[in-house]
C-alpha positions in Angstrom: 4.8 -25.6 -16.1 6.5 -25.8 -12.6 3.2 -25.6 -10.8 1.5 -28.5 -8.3 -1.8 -29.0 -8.9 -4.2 -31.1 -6.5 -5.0 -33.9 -9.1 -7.9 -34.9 -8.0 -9.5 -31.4 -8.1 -8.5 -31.1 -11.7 -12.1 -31.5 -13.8 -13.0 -28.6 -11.4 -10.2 -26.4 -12.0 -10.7 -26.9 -15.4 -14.3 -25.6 -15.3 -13.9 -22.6 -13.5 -16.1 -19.4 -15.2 -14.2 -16.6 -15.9 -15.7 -12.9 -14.5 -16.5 -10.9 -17.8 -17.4 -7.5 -15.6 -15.9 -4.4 -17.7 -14.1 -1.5 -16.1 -11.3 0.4 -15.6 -8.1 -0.3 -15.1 -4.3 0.1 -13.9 -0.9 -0.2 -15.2 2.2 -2.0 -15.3 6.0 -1.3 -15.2 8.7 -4.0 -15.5 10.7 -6.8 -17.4 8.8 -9.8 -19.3 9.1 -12.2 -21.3 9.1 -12.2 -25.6 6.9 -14.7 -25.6 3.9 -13.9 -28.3 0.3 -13.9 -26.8 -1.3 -16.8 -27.1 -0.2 -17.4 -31.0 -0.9 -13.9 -31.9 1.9 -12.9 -33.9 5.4 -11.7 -33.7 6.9 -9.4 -30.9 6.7 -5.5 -32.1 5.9 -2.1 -31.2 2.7 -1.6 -29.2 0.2 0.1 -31.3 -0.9 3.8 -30.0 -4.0 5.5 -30.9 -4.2 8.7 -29.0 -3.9 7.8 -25.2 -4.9 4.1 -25.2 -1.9 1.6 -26.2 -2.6 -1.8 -27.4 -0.9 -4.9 -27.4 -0.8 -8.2 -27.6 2.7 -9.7 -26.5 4.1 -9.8 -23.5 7.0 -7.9 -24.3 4.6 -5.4 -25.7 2.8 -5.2 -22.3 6.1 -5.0 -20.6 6.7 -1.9 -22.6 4.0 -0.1 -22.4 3.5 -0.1 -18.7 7.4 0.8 -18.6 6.5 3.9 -20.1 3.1 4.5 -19.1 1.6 7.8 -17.9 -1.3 9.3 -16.0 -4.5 9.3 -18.1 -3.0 6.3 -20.3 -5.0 3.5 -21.0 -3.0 0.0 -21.8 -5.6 -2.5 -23.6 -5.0 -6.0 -23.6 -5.8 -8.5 -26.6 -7.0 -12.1 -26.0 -4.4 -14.2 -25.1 -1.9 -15.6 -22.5 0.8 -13.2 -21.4 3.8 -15.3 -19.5 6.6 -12.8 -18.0 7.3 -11.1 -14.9 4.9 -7.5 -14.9 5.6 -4.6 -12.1 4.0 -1.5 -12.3 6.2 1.3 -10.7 4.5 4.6 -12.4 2.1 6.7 -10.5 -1.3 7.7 -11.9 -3.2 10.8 -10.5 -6.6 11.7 -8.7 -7.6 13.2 -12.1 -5.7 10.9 -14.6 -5.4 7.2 -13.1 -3.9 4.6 -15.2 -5.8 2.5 -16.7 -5.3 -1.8 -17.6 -8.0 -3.2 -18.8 -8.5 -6.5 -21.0 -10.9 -9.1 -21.7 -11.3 -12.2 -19.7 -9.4 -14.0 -22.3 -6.6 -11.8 -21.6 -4.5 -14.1 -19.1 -1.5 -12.7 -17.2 0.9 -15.8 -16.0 4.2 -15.7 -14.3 6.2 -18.5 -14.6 8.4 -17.7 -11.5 10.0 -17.5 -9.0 13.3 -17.4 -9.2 16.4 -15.8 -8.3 17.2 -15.1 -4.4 14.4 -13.0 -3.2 15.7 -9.9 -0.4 14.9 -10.4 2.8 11.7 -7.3 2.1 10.1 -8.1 -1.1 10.9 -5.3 -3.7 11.4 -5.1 -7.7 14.7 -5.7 -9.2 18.0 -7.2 -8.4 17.1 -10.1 -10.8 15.2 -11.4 -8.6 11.3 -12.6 -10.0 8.6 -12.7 -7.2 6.4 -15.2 -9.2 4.2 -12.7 -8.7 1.1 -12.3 -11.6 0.9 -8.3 -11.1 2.4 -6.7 -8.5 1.9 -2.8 -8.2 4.7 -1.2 -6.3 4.6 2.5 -5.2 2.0 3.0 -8.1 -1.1 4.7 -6.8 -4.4 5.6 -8.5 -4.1 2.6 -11.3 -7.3 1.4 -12.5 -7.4 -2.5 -13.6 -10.2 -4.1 -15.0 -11.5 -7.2 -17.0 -8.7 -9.3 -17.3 -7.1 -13.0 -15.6 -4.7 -13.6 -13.5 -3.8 -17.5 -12.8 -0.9 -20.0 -13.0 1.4 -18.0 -10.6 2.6 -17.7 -6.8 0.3 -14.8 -5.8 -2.3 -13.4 -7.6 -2.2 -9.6 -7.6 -0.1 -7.7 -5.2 -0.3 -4.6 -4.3 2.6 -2.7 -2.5 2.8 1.5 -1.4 0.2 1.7 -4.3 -2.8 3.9 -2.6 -6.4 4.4 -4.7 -6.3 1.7 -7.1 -9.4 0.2 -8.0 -9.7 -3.5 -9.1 -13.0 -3.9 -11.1 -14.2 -7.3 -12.7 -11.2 -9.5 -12.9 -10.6 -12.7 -12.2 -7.8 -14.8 -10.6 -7.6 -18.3 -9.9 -5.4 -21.4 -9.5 -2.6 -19.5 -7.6 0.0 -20.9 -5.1 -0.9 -18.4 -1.9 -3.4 -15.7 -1.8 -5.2 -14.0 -5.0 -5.1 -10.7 -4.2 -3.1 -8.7 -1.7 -3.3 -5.0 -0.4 0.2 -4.3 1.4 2.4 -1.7 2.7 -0.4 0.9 3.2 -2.2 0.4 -0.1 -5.0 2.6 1.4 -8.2 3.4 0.2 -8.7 1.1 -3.1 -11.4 -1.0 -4.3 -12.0 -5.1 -5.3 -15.1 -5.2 -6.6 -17.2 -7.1 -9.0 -14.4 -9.4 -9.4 -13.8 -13.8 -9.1 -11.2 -15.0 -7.0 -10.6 -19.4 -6.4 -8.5 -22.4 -6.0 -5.7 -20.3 -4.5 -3.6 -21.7 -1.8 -3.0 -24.5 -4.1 0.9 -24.9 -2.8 0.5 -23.6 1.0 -3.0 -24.3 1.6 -2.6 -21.9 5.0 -1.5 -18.8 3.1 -3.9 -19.3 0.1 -6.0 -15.8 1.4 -8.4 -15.0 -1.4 -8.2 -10.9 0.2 -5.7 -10.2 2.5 -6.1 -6.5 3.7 -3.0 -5.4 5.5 0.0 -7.6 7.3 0.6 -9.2 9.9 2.2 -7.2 12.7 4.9 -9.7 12.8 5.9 -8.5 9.1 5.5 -4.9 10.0 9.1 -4.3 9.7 8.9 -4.8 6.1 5.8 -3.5 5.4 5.0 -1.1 7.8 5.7 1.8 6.3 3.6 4.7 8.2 4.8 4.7 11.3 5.6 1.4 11.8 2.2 -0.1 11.2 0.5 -1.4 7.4 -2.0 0.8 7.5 -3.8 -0.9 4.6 -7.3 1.0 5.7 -10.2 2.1 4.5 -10.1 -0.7 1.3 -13.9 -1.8 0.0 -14.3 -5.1 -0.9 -17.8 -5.1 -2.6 -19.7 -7.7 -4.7 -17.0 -10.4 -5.4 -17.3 -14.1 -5.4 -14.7 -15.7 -3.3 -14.7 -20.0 -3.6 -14.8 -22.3 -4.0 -10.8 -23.9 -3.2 -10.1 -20.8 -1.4 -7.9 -22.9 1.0 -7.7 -19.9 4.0 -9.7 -17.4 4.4 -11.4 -15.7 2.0 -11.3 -12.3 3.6 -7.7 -11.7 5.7 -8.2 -8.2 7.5 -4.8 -8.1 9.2 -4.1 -6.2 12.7 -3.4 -2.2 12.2 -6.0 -1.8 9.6 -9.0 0.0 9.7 -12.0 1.8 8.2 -12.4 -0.9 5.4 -15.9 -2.2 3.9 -16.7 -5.9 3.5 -20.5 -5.9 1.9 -22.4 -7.7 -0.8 -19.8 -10.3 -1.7 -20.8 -14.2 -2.2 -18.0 -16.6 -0.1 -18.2 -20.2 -1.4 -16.3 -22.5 1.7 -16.3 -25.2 -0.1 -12.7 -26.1 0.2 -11.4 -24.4 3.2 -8.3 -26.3 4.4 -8.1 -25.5 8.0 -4.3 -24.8 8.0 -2.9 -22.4 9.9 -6.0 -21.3 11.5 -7.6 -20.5 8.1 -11.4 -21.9 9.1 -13.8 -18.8 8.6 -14.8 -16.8 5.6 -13.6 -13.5 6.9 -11.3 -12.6 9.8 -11.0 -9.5 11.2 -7.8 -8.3 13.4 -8.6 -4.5 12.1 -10.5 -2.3 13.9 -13.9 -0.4 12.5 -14.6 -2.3 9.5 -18.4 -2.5 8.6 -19.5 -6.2 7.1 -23.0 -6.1 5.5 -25.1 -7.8 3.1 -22.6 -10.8 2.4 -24.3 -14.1 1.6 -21.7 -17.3 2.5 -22.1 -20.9 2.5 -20.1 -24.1 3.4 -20.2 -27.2 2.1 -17.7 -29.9 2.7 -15.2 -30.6 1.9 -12.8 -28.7 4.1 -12.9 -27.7 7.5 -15.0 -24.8 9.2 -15.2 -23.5 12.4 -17.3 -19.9 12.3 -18.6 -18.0 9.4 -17.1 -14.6 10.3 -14.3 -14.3 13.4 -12.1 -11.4 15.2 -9.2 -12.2 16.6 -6.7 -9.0 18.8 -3.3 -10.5 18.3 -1.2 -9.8 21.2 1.6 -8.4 19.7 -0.1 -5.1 18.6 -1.8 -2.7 20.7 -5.6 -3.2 21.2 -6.6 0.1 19.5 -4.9 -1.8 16.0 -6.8 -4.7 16.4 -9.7 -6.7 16.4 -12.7 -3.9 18.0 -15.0 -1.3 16.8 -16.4 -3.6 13.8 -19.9 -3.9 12.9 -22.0 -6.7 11.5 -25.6 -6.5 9.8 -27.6 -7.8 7.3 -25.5 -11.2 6.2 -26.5 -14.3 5.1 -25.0 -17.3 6.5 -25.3 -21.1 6.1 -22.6 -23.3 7.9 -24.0 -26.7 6.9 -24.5 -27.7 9.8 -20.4 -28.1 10.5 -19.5 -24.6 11.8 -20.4 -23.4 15.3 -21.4 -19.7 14.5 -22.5 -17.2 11.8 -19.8 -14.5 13.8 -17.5 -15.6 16.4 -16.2 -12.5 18.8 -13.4 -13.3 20.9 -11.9 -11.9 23.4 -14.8 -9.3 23.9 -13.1 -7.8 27.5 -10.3 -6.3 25.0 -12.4 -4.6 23.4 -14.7 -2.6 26.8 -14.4 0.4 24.9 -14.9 0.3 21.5 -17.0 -3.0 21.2 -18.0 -5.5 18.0 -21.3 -5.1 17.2 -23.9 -7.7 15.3 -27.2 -7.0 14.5 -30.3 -8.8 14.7 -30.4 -8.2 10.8 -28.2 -11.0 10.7 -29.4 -14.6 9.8 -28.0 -18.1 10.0 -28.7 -21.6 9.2 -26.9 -24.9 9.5 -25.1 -23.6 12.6 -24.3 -25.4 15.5 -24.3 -23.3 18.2 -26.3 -20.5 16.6 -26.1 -16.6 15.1 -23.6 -15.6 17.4 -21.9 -15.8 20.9 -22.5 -12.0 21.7 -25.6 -10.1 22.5 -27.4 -8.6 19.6 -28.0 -5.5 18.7 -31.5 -4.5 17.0 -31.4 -3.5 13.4 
């Protein structure tokens, strides 16, 4: 295995839980590896039983999501799955495509390799390293299974209403899971994401929603902006060894949901600014009922932060978001529970925090902004 592990972190890495939250699922198009799953037998046909597929080999799994097709369900056995798995088929509103899989079903890639183009896309014989990447495949459903041992987790690319339910994804190079090139409207919930970054500490996002306008020539795809909106993140656990952020919400997004989920800091490298739980450059994202906590080691600044980058307009970044109802502990290292900068950019369509916020173990206090009642 070509990976870098932090040595010295390795008893925890090797006692990381797994989620075991059922759901539904998506699907996968692209080429992989022979290799059997996890000793289970030969390479062969996937087994088909009416509109669910099982298997239990990679090449199996590469198969089957080669040929899936809206209202298909691809079932996972136990196992480890080692290859390179792109999902380029389209579900439907009324017949999504569905992946789903134990937590003892483990997807690894092994990559990357080849020379990648200079925008990241399938094919040419090029492997991202990528553990799932969905590209241009909307309405996929993917639920149950691991993700781990690869240089993102799951990446999501053009691939609108997909819902991610219950998975888990850990020990990965940069971030765990990524929603990019306009992958409006999906879902993360109930899921585990940590000890990502493990390569480049500053890009090891546990969420990123969106892209940096910088990258917007690549992967902004609606008129010119990654308009990633409208995503839910709901009732994850994010941490601990989430080395950036847990939470990325890029510039030019908007509309998303943030609530319920558990951040563990513990870990939080402070590279490339990454010293917060959640960071929001979008505009009109609401951020309720979270609980976080930081512990050291790492480095922390603020719990929650906004930040309008100056190379997008002000109406794509950074106002209009709303804060109420979140727990925070900063043990006694970071400054505040929510951190607004730059408030005068911002006049017309302001941040808001409620007084149904709390805070502990802050230095400075619950926030640097007036409150709002409720």
């Amino acid at each position: 295995m070509r990976r870098t592990l932090l040595t010295g972190l390795l008893p925890l890495l090797l006692s990381a839980p797994a989620a075991t939250m059922p759901a539904a699922a998506t699907s996968i198009a692209g080429a992989a590896t022979g290799a059997a799953v996890g000793g289970m037998g030969a390479v062969g046909a996937a087994v088909k039983v009416g509109d669910v597929v099982d298997v239990s080999t990679a090449a199996q799994l590469a198969s089957a999501l080669a040929g899936a097709v809206p209202g298909q369900t691809i079932r996972l056995a136990p196992g480890e799955y080692h290859g390179v798995f792109v999902a380029q088929r389209a579900g439907t509103a009324a017949a999504p495509i569905t992946l789903t899989g134990p937590a003892g079903a483990v997807l690894v890639n092994d990559g990357p390799s080849g020379t990648a183009p200079s925008c990241p896309a399938p094919g040419g014989g090029w492997d991202s390293g990528y553990g799932l990447w969905l590209y241009g495949a909307p309405y996929w459903r993917l639920a149950g299974f691991t993700v781990k041992d690869s240089k993102k987790g799951i990446v999501l690319d053009a691939s609108a209403h997909v819902v991610i339910d219950g998975v888990y994804v850990h020990h990965v190079e940069d971030e765990g899971v990524h929603f990019r090139r306009s992958s409006s409207d999906g879902v993360l919930r109930n899921s585990r994401i940590a000890y990502t970054g493990l390569v480049q500490p500053g890009y090891g996002e546990g969420v990123y929603l969106g892209s940096a306008g910088s990258n917007w020539g690549c992967h902004g795809n609606t008129g010119g902006v990654d308009r990633s909106d409208r995503v839910q993140v709901t009732g994850n656990t994010i941490g601990p060894y989430v080395a950036a952020e847990h939470i990325d919400v890029k510039e030019g997004t908007s509309g998303g949901l943030i609530g319920g989920n558990t951040f563990d800091g513990t870990g939080v490298s402070g590279q490339n600014s990454a010293d917060s739980w959640v960071d929001v450059k979008g505009s009109g994202y609401t951020i309720e009922n979270n609980t976080g906590t930081f512990t050291p080691p790492g480095t922390f600044a603020n719990g929650y932060e906004t930040h309008n980058p100056a190379t997008t307009p002000s109406f794509l970044n950074g106002c209009g978001n709303l804060w109420r109802g979140n727990r925070s502990d900063l043990g006694g290292v970071g400054a505040y529970a929510i951190k607004i900068t730059s408030t005068s950019k911002c006049t017309a369509d302001p941040n808001v925090v409620h007084s149904s916020n709390t805070v502990t173990g802050a230095t400075r206090g619950l926030t640097n902004v007036p409150v709002t009642p409720g």
